[in-house]
C-alpha positions as CSV (number, residue, x, y, z in Angstrom):
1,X,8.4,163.9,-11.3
2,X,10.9,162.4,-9.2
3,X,14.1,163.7,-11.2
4,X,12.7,167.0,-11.0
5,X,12.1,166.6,-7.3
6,X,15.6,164.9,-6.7
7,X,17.1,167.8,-9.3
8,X,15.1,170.3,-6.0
9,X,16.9,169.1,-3.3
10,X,20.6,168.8,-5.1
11,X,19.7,172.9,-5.9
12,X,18.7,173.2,-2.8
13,X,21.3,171.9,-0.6
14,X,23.8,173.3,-4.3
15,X,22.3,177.3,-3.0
16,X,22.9,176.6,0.8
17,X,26.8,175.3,0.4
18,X,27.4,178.5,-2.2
19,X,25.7,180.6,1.4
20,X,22.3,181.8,-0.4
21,X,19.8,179.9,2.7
22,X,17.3,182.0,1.4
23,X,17.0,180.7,-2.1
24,X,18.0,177.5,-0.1
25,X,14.9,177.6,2.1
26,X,12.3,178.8,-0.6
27,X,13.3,175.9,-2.8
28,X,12.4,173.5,0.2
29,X,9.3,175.4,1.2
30,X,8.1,175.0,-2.4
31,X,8.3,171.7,-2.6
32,X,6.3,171.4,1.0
33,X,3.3,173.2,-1.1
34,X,3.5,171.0,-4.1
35,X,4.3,167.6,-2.3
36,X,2.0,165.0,-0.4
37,X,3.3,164.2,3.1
38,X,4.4,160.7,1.6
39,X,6.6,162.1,-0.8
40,X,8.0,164.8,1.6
41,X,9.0,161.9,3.6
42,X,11.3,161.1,0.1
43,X,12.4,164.3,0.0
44,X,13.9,164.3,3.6
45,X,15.5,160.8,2.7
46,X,16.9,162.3,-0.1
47,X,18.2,165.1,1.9
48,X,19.8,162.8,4.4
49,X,21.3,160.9,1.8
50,X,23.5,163.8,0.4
51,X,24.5,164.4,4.4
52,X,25.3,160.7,3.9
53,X,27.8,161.3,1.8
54,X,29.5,163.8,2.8
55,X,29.8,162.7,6.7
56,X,31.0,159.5,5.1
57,X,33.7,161.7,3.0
58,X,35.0,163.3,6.4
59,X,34.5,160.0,8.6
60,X,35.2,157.3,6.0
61,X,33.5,153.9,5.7
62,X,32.6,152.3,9.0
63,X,32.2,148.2,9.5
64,X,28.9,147.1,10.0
65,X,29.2,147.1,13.6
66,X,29.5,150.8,14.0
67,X,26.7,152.8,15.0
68,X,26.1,156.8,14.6
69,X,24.7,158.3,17.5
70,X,23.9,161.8,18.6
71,X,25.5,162.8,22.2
72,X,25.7,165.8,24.0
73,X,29.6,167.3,24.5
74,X,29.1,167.9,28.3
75,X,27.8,164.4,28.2
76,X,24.0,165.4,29.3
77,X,21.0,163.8,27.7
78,X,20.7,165.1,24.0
79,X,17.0,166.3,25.0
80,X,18.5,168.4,27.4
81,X,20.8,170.6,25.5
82,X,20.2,170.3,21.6
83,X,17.0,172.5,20.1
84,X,14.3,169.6,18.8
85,X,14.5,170.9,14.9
86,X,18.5,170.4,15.2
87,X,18.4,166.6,17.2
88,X,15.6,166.1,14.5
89,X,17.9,166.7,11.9
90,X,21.0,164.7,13.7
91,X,18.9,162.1,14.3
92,X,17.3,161.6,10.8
93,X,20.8,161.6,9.5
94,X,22.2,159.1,11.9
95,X,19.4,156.6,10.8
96,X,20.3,157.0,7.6
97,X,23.5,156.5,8.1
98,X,22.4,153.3,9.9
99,X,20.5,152.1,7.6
100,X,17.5,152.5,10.1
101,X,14.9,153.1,8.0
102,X,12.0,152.3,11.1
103,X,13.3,155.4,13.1
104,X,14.1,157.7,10.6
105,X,10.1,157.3,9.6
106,X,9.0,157.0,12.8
107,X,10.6,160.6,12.9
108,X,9.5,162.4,10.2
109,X,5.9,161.1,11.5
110,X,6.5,162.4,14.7
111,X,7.7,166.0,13.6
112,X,5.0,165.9,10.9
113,X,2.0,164.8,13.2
114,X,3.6,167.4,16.3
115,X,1.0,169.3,18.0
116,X,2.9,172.3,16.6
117,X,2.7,172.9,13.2
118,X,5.7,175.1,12.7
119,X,7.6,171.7,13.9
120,X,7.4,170.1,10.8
121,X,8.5,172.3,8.6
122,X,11.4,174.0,11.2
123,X,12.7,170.1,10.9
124,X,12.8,169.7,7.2
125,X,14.7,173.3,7.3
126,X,17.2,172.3,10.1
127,X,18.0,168.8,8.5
128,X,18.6,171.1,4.8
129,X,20.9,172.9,6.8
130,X,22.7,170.2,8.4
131,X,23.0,169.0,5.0
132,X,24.3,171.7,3.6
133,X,26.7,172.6,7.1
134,X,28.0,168.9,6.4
135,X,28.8,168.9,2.4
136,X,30.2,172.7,3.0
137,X,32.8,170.6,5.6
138,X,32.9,167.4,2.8
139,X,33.8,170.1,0.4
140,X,36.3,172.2,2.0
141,X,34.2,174.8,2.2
142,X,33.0,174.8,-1.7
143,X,34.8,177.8,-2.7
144,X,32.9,180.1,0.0
């Protein structure tokens, strides 16, 4: 079970790099409808992992005592100027990057337990795409 959903998210993220976000998107949403919450929260690590990889192939290796963070360019408050699914998905990736595995579940339970219901999902889609935006960078644009 967990090969096939680990070979999911490589196909997924593989379709989103090559430009198909719609095959990109249905594989995600399929897993959503076949997945408890619990593993979904796997799937989103695994995600983060692949952007993981790739930031790390642009940024390089960091000593221990560097931290990722997500800032604004005009230097305002994050919450202020980046869309919630997007600073969901910079966020999850920055903790995983980190290490931090306390905030990146703290939020995935957040987004999952929202008052919305379309925030969930709208996060798992925006983190697949920074995913796929990031390894697309990694990979010199992957032959697109």
């Amino acid at each position: 079970m967990h090969d096939e959903i680990a070979d999911a998210i490589w196909e997924a993220v593989y379709q989103w790099v090559k430009g198909r976000r719609e095959e990109s998107a249905q594989i995600l949403t399929a897993l959503t409808k076949t997945q408890t919450p619990s593993m979904m929260y796997g799937v989103a690590c695994g995600i983060a992992t692949v952007a993981k990889a790739a930031v790390l192939k642009v940024h390089g290796h960091h000593h221990r005592a560097c931290f990722w963070g997500i800032g604004a360019v005009d230097g305002s408050r994050p919450e202020s100027t980046i869309p919630p699914t997007a600073l969901f998905a910079a966020r999850f990736i920055a903790a995983n990057l980190n290490g931090d595995s306390d905030m990146a579940l703290a939020l995935y339970q957040a987004a999952y337990t929202a008052k919305d219901k379309m925030l969930w999902p709208a996060c798992m889609h925006a983190l697949l795409a920074a995913t796929g935006e990031a390894v697309f960078l990694a990979t010199a644009g992957a032959e697109r």
